[in-house]
Every structure is written in C-alpha cells, then in structure tokens.
MIROGU-574364 format. One line per 5 residues: number of its first residue (from 1); their letters; for each residue x, y, z of C-alpha. Coordinates in steps of 0.5 Angstrom, whole numbers. Layout:
% residues N
NUM	a	X:Y:Z ~ ...
% end
This chain:
% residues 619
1	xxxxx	194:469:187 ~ 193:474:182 ~ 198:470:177 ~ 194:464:179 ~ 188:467:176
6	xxxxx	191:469:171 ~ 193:462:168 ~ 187:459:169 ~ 184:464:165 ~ 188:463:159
11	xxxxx	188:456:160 ~ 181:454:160 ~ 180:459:154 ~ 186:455:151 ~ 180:450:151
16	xxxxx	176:452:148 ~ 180:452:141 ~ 182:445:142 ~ 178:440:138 ~ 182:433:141
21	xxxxx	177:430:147 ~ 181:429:151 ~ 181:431:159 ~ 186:436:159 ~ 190:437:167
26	xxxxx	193:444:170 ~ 200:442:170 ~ 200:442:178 ~ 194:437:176 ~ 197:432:172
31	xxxxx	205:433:176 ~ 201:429:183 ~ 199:425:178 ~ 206:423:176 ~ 209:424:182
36	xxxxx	204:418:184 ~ 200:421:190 ~ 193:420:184 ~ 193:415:180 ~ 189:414:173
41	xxxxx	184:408:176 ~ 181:413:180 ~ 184:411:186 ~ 189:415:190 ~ 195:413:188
46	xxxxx	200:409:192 ~ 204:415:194 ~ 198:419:196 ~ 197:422:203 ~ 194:429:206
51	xxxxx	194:433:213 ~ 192:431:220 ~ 190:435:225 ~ 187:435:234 ~ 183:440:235
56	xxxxx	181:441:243 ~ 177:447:243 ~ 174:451:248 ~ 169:456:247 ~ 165:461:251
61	xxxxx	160:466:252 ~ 154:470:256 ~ 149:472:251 ~ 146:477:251 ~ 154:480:251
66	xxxxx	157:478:243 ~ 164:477:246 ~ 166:469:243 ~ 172:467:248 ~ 176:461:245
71	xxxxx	182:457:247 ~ 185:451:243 ~ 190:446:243 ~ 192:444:235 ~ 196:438:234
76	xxxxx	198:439:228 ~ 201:433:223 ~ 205:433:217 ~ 204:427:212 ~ 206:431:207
81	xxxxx	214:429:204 ~ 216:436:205 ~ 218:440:210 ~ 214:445:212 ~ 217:452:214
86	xxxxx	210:455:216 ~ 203:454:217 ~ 197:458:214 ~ 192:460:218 ~ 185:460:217
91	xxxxx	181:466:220 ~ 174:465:216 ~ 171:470:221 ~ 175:475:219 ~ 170:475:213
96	xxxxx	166:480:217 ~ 171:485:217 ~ 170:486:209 ~ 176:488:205 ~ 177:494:208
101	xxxxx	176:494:215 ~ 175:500:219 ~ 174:501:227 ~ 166:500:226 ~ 167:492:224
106	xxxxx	175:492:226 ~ 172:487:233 ~ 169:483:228 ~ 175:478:226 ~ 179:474:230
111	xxxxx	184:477:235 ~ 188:473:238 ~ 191:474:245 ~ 196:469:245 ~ 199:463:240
116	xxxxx	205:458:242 ~ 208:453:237 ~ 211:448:241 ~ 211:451:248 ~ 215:459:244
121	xxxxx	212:464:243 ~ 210:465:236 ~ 210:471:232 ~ 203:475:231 ~ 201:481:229
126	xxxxx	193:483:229 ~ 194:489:226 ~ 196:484:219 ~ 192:478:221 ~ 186:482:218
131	xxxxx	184:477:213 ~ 182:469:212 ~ 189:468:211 ~ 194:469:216 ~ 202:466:215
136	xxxxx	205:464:221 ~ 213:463:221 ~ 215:456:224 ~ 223:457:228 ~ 224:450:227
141	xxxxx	222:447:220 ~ 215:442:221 ~ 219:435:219 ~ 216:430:214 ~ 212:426:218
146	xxxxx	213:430:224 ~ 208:433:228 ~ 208:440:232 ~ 203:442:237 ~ 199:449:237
151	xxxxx	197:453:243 ~ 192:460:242 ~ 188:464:245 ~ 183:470:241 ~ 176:472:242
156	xxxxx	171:477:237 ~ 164:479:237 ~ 159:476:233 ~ 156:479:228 ~ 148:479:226
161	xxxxx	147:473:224 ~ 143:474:217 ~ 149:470:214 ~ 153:463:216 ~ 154:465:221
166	xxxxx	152:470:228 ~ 147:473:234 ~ 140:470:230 ~ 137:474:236 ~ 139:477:242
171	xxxxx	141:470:246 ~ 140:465:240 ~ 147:464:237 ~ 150:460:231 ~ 157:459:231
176	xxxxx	160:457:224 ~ 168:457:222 ~ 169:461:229 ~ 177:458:231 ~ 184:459:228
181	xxxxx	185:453:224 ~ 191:451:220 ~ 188:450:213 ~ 190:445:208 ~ 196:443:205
186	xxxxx	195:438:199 ~ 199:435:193 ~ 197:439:188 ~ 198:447:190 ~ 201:446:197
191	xxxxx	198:451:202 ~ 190:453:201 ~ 190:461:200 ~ 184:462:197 ~ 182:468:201
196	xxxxx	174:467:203 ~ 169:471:201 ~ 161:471:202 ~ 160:468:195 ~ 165:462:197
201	xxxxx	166:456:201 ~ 170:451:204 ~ 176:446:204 ~ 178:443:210 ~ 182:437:213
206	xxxxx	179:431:216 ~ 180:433:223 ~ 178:429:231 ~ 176:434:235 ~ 174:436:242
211	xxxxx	168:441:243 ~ 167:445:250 ~ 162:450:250 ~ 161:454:256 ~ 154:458:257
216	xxxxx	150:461:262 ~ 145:456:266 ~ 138:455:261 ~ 142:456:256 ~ 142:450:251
221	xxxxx	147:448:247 ~ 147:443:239 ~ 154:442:235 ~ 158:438:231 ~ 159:431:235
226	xxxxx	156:426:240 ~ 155:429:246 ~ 159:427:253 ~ 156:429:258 ~ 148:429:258
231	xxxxx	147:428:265 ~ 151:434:268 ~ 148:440:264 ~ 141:437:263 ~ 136:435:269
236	xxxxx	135:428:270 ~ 128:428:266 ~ 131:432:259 ~ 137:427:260 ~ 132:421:260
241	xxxxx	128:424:254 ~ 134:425:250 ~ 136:418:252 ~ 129:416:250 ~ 130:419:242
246	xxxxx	136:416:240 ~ 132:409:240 ~ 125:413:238 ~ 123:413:230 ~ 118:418:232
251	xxxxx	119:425:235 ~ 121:426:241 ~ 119:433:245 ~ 126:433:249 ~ 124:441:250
256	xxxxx	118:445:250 ~ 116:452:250 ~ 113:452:256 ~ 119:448:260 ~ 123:453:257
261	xxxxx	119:458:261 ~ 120:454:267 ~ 127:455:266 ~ 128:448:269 ~ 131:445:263
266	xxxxx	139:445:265 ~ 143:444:271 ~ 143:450:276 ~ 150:452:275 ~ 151:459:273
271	xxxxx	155:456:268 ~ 155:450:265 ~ 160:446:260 ~ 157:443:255 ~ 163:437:252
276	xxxxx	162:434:244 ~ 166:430:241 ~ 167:427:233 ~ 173:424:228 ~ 175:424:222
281	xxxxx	171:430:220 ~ 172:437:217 ~ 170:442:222 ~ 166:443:228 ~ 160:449:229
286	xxxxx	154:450:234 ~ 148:454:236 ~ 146:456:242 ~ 139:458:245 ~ 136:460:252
291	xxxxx	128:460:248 ~ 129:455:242 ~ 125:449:242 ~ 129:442:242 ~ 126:436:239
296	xxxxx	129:429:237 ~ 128:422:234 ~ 133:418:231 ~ 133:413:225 ~ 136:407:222
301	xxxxx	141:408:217 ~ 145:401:217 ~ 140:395:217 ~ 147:390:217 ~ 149:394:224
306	xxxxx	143:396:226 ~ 146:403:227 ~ 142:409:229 ~ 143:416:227 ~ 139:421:232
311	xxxxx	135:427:229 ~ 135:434:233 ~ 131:439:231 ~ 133:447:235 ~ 128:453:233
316	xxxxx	123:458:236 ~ 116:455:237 ~ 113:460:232 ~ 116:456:227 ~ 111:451:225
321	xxxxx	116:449:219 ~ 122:447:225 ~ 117:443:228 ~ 117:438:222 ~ 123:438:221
326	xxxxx	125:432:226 ~ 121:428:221 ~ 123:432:215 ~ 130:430:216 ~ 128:422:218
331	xxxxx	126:422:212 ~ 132:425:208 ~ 137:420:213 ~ 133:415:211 ~ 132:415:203
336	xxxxx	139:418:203 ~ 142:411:206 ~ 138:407:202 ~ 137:409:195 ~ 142:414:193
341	xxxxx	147:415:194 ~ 146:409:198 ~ 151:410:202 ~ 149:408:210 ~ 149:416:213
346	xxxxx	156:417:216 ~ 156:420:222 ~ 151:419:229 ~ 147:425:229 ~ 145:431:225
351	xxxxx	141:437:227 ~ 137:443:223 ~ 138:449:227 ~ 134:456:225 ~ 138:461:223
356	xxxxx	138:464:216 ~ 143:462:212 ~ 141:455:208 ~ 148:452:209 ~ 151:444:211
361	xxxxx	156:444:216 ~ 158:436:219 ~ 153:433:222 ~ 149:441:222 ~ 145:446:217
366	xxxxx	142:452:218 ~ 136:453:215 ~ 131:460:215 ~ 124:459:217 ~ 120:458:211
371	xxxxx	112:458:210 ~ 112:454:205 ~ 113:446:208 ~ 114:443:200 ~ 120:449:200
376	xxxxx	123:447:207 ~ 123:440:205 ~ 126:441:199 ~ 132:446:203 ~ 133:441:208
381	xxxxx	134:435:203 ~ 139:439:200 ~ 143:441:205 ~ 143:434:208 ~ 144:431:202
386	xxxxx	151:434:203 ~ 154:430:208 ~ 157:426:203 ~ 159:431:198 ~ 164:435:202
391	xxxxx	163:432:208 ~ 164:424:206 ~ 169:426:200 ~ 172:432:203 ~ 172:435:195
396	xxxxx	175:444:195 ~ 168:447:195 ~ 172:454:194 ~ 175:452:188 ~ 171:446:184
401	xxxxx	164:448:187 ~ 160:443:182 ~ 163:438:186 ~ 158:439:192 ~ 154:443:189
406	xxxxx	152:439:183 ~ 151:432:187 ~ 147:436:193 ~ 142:439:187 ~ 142:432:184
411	xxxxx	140:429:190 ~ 135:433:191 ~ 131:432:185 ~ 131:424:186 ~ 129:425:194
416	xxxxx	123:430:191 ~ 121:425:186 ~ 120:420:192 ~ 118:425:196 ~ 113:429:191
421	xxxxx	112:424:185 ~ 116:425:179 ~ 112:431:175 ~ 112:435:181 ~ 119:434:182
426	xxxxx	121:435:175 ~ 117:441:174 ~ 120:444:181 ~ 127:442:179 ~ 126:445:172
431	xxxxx	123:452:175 ~ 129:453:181 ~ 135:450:177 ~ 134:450:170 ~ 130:454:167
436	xxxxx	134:462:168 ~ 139:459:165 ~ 138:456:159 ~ 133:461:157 ~ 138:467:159
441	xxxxx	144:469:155 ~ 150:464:152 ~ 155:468:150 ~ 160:468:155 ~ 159:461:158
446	xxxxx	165:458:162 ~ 166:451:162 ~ 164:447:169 ~ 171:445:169 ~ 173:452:170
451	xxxxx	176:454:178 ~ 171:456:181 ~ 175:463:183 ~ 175:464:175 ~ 168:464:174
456	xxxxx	165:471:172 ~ 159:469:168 ~ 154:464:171 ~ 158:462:176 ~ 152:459:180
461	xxxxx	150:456:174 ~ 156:452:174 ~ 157:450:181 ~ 149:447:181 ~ 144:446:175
466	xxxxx	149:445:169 ~ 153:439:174 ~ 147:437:177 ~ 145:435:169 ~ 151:432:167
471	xxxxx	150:427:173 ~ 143:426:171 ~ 145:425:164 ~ 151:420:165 ~ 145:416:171
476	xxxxx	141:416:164 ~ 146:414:160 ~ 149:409:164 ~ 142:405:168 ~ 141:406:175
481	xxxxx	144:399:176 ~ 151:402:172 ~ 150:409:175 ~ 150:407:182 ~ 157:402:182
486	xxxxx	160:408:178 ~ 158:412:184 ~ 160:407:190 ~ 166:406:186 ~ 169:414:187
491	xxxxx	166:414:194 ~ 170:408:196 ~ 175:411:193 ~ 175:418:196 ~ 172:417:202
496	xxxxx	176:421:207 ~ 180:424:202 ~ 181:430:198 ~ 179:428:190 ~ 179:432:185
501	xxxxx	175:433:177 ~ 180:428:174 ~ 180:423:180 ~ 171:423:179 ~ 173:422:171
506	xxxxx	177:417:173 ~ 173:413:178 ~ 166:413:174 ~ 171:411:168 ~ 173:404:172
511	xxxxx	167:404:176 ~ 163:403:170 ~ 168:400:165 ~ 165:404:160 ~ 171:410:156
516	xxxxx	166:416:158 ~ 172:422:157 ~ 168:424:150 ~ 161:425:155 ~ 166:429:161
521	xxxxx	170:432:156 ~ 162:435:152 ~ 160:437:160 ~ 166:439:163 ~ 170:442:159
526	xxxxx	166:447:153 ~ 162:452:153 ~ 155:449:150 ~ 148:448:153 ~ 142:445:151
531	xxxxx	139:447:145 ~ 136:441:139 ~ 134:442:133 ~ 130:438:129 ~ 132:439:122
536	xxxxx	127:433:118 ~ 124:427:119 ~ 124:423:113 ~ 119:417:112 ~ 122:410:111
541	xxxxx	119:402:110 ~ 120:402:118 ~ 119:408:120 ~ 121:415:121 ~ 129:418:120
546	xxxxx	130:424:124 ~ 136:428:122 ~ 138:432:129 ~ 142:438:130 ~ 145:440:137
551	xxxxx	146:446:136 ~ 148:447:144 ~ 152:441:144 ~ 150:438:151 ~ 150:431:150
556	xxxxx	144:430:152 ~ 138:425:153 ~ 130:426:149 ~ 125:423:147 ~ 122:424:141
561	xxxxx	114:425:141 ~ 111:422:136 ~ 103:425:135 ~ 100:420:130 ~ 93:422:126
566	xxxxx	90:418:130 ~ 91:422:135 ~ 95:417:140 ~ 102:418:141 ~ 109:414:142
571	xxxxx	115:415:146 ~ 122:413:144 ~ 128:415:148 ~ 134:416:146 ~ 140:417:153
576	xxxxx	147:421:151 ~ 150:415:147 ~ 147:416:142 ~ 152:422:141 ~ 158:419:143
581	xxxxx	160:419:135 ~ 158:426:134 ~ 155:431:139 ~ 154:436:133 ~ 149:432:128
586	xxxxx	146:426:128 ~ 141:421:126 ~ 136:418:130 ~ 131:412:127 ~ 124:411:129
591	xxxxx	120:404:129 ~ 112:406:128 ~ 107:403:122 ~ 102:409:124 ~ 101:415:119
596	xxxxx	104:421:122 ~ 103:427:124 ~ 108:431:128 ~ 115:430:132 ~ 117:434:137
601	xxxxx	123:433:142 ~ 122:433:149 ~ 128:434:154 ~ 124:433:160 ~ 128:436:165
606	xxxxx	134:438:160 ~ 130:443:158 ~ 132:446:151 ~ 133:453:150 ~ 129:454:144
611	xxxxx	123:449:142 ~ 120:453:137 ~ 125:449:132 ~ 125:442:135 ~ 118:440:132
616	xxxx	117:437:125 ~ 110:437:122 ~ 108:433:115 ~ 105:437:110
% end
C-alpha cells in the first residue's frame, strides 16, 4: 500500500510539468484498456465484467443490549479471467477498534464465530482479523467463471452512534457496513485493499441481497429494500396505512407518538423477524426503534411506467425537521427523476432515518436533526441526490471521491435553485461550497484527478466543490440540452458498473460529439483555480476589446458587466470555450455604442480568488 501511495504521488506531480494536454492514465489504467475490458468510446469494453455476489443475512438484537448477532450466507461469483487463490474481506466495522485496538474498544469489531467456504472450515484468526481488510486463503482456487459458497457466523458491540453508523440512544440503532463482505476485485487493481478510515468511503459490488432483522416486540424496523412481510410483523391497521402510503402523494402517519405509547403498533410475538429483499445493489443498512415516529408517502418517478417509489421517514417526534421530511424527499425524488439527472429514481424506496452522520446508503440516508428546515432540505437533496452517484454508477468513492461527491454537490445547487430561486441557491452554494477555498490558500493544491488517498491538502475541496464547478462549467459550456445527452450517455454506459475518471472522459466526449480533453485536462489534471485579471479595455469602432489574463487557470465562465454613464449596465457572457486556445491569456470583444464607464468580471458562482484586479475604469 505504502508503494502504491508513493507512485501516484511521483505520478501526478510528474503532471504537473507536462505541457502536452492530454489525459494521461496510471499504467494499470491504461493496461484495462488495452486489455479490452474499457473501451476509448466511453463504453465498457467487450471484455468488460466485474464480480457478483448473494447475500442472505440475518441479524439480531435485544436493545438496550449492544450485542449485533449475525448469520450470512455468501454466494460469491467470480466473472473475472482470472483465477481467484483467496478472497479479501471487508470488516468496516472494525473502524471502530481505531488503529491501535485496545481491550477498552477490542469488542467493537467483528468477531467472527465461524466461517466456512464450501462446506470446510476456513482459516480465521480474530486476533489478525482487527482491521478492514482481512484475507482469507481459498484450499481450492475459485476458478474463473465459477462460483463458491460462504458460511459465517460473528457478532460485535455497537458503538455510540455519532457517526455512520451506532446506538443513536439506548433503543434506537443504525446499522451501516455491519457484515463480513467479500470486497471488490475490478480490472484495473485486482482486490480492493484500501483500508477504511472515518474520512473515506466506499466501493462495493452490485449485489442481491435478503435481509432478516429480528427484534424484540414494538420494535420497528427500516432497510434497504422492499419489505416481505408487512402483515406479520405489524398489526392489521399499520399494515393497512402502510399499504395506503405506497399509493398516496401526501404523508401518510403509518406511526404516531401516541400509537408508540400504546405499544400496539407490531405483532405481539417476542420477537418478531422483519424480511426485506433488493438487487442489483451494493449494500444494505437498517435502523431500528421502539419510539421513533413513521411516516410514509410515495411518488411518481417514471411517468411512462407510472411507477411509484415509497418515501419513509423514522424520527423522534420532537424533531420538527423529520416531519417534513416525507415532503422534502417527494420532492427530491421528483425534481431528481424529472429534471437532472432526469433519470427515473432507480429503486422502490427510500427513507431518511435520524442519526447524526448526513451519510447516503442504497435507498437510506442518515440525517442529524437540524433546526434550520432550509439546511435540512438542502442535506437531504444531497444525500438523495446520491442514488445515482455511486449507488446507479457503482463508481470507488474510496479512491476518486469527486466522482460521487461532485455530482451530489452539483445536484444540490440545480435542485435548490428550483427549490429557492437561483439567487439564494448561488449565494448558498458560494457560501458552503465555494468560498473557503478559493479565498484560502493555493500553493499546495492537488489536481482533482489525484486519488483520493493521496490528498494531502484540500482534499474536501477536491472531492466536493472544485468537481462540482468543472460540472458546472462543462453544462454552461455545452448547453442544458448537449449537457444532458453527455450526461444520459455516461450513465446508460456505467449504470450498474464500475466506471472510472477516463471512462467519464470518454462518455462526455462521445456523448456530446465535442474534443473536450483541452477542458478535462484544465479541471482534472492541474493545480489551478479561480483568479481573472482584467488587464485592459481597449475601445474599437464597435465596442470594447477586453485583454484578460487567467492568472488561476480554471477554464472558466463570466460575464463581463459593462456600467455605462448613463447609468445602465449590459451583460455579455462568455462560457469556457472561449479558452479552448489559450487558458492563459485572451481576448474578448464587447458590442456596445454606449459611453462607458467600467467593466468588471463576475463569475458568479466561480467565484474569483481576487476582485480587486478584475475591474477596468476609463479614465
């Protein structure tokens, strides 16, 4: 791992010194291309594939008791031509060992009771399965095109639950990367051993999983997938308001504080199982409660199919944010399906579960309560907003964040301006996403391209705001209409795959029919950022001619803002493409016949690390 580091940091500072704009690969990189598995279209390649696996996963729990009991069966399939000797496990939960476990936090990793690959005994130590990555020797080599099954058995304690995952109070639980998995082998690095820190996030395979949660009786329980078996862990009349939300657009009280207090909400077993099924996803998570409120809804997201997802909403009933959150994410789900990514909402369900981490999960996300409902929409458009990056494009958040992070901060701009009006919606964005960085310091920036284990300075700004303005910049550059198809074209590409930078590169190239690797090669691979200088104006028979000097280097949009002395004032917008020739220098001609007085450049929402120099005033 530690060589691996090491190259990439000699390799994108090798970047920098290059003049030629050209898109440069890792060797791994450019070797799956050659080998045919990506192809320079955009497309993957004809020799494409990646891993499968089916999970059956029963868990259990008697809260106020921390003890998580689990079972899992893993069918495991290898589509890969290569022959498989052993299999990386995923242990995420071991996280919260830290990295240096002790006695005190020893308990709060994953223990694992028994483990058996095709009906043998495998070989596991607990006292070395301490981290995120565990390797397990196969006695027989997993052929290619063969498939293995996985028996395991393993329990730990929950931590406190102020991150991702853990006890939210004493009988509320979340639930998030909670079993063994097998993590992912792909065509460019072969098994996924970036180990886990808080700061990181995920790569997972597109699985079909079957979920059991057993839980005492008046627990409730939400996850991943549609549920089984609504009428017999619930009683008749919650079964039936249930029922009557997945058809209804307004909110639906399947579960109110005081029906809590009558405890007559589930079956009177004492313990009931609670069944969900999904597929074609890559992962599962789940919250449970005996006191948090359930409200539901659903929506249209597919007017061709008329197809419906249900909304769910689980929360204390002191937080007055949660209940508008059934409304809040309708009208994610809606704008989302209909607008950008215009895409139909992938998946029958989601729910917004209140914990304190403001993290996505397939079909789930974890908000904090907030005080502010415009900050709570706005965390809830975000974490919705990344169904599609990675849980539609199943892209590596652990190693190239800005191809999830970035999207779901673009996302969230366009939704708020639909949802806020557009000067709001900017302001914020420039305020939250923007500003730090640009006003902060520039020496040591990293190119976005860099992986994001690399990232030693800024790295949140290269996973969220500086990708989220090359999208922007490339959408004001192409048109909404060019935008869009370019869009449709990478996500028809990668949808329930594994894409990659230069397979995004590639699909935004073909689908829009335009040579963009100058713009790529100006976002991704440098280490500019936003500073303009407008150097002079100087008058002509039909105007102005303005000599602009990018003294930040972002190929960027602006206007520029005439001020005439008559007091009104023109705009005239210049998109990226007036520095295809040139991100260093150029030229820009302004139409007017009116006496002038000033002109300033305005980015906008590219906002400009230095004003002071981007105004000229005639003398």
């Amino acid at each position: 791992m530690l060589k691996s580091i090491s190259f990439f940091a000699i390799f994108f500072l090798a970047l920098l010194q290059t003049s030629a704009q050209t898109l440069t690969m890792p060797p791994e990189i450019k070797q799956a291309y050659e080998k045919g598995t990506r192809a320079e279209n955009g497309k993957p390649g004809k020799k494409y594939w990646e891993n499968h696996g089916r999970y059956n996963i029963s868990v259990s729990m008697a809260p106020p008791n921390k003890t998580i009991s689990g079972v899992e069966d893993i069918t495991y399939f290898n589509n890969s031509p290569d022959t498989l000797r052993s299999l990386n496990m995923k242990l995420i939960v071991n996280v919260h060992r830290g990295r240096t476990p002790t006695a005190a936090n020893a308990a709060l990793g994953i223990m694992v009771d028994d483990i058996k690959i095709n009906g043998a005994k495998a070989d596991w130590d607990n006292d070395k399965g301490i981290t995120t990555n565990q390797m397990v020797d196969l006695k027989s080599p997993l052929m290619p095109h063969d498939s293995l099954k996985m028996n395991i058995k393993w329990h730990y304690q929950l931590s406190a639950g102020r991150g991702r995952d853990g006890a939210i109070d004493s009988t509320s639980y979340f639930l998030a990367y909670f079993y063994p998995r097998v993590s992912v082998y792909d065509d460019y690095k072969g098994w996924d051993v970036q180990p886990h820190t808080g700061g990181l996030e995920f790569y997972n395979d597109f699985n079909d999983y079957q979920l059991s949660v057993t839980v005492p009786k008046n627990y409730l329980v939400w996850a991943t997938g549609t549920l089984q078996n609504p009428g017999e862990v619930l009683q008749p009349e919650f079964a039936k308001r249930l029922q009557t939300s997945m058809t209804s657009d307004s909110t639906i009280h399947v579960a109110t504080a005081q029906d809590l207090a009558n405890k007559n909400i589930t079956a009177q077993n004492a313990t009931n199982t609670w069944e969900w099924t999904s597929t074609n996803i890559s992962d599962v998570t789940l919250g449970v409660s005996d006191h948090y409120n359930w409200d539901a809804a659903s929506v249209i997201v597919d007017d061709k199919a008329q197809r419906r997802t249900s909304i769910q909403a689980a929360f204390p009933d002191s937080s007055n944010d949660f209940h508008q959150y059934v409304k809040f994410a309708h009208n994610s789900l809606d704008w989302f399906s209909h607008n950008l990514p215009g895409i139909p909402y992938p998946f029958p369900k989601t729910t917004s579960f209140q914990g304190y981490a403001d993290m996505e999960y397939p079909m789930m996300v974890n908000d904090s309560h907030e005080k502010d409902l415009t900050f709570a929409q706005l965390v809830q458009d975000h974490e919705i907003a990344h169904t599609y990056f990675p849980f539609y494009m199943g892209t590596n958040e652990s190693r190239y964040a800005f191809m999830d992070e970035g999207w779901a901060t673009t996302f969230e701009l366009l939704i708020g301006t639909a949802e806020k009006g557009k000067k709001v919606a900017d302001e914020f964005y420039k305020q939250f996403r923007v500003n730090r960085w640009t006003h902060g310091p520039h020496e040591k920036e990293m190119p976005i391209i860099t992986p994001s284990p690399d990232v030693t300075f800024g790295g949140g700004n290269n996973a969220y705001g500086k990708p989220s303005l090359s999208y922007l910049a490339l959408k004001d550059m192409l048109g909404d209409e060019l935008f869009k198809k370019a869009l449709h074209t990478y996500m028809n590409n990668w949808n329930g795959k594994h894409p990659i930078p230069w397979d995004y590169f590639n699909s935004m190239k073909s689908g829009s029919g335009k040579k963009l690797d100058w713009f790529f090669y100006n976002w991704f691979y440098t280490p500019y950022y936003i500073d303009l200088n407008l150097e002079k104006a100087e008058k002509t028979s039909s105007g102005y001619t303005l000599s602009i000097k990018n003294i930040g280097g972002f190929a960027v949009p602006f206007d520029a803002i005439v001020t005439c002395v008559d007091g009104t004032t023109d705009s005239f917008h210049q998109t990226p493409i007036v520095w295809e020739k040139d991100q260093k220098a150029i030229s820009v001609k302004i139409k007017t016949s009116k006496d002038v007085k000033s002109i300033t450049l305005d980015g906008g929402i590219f906002v400009d690390a230095d004003m002071k120099n981007n105004t000229w005033t005639a003398n």
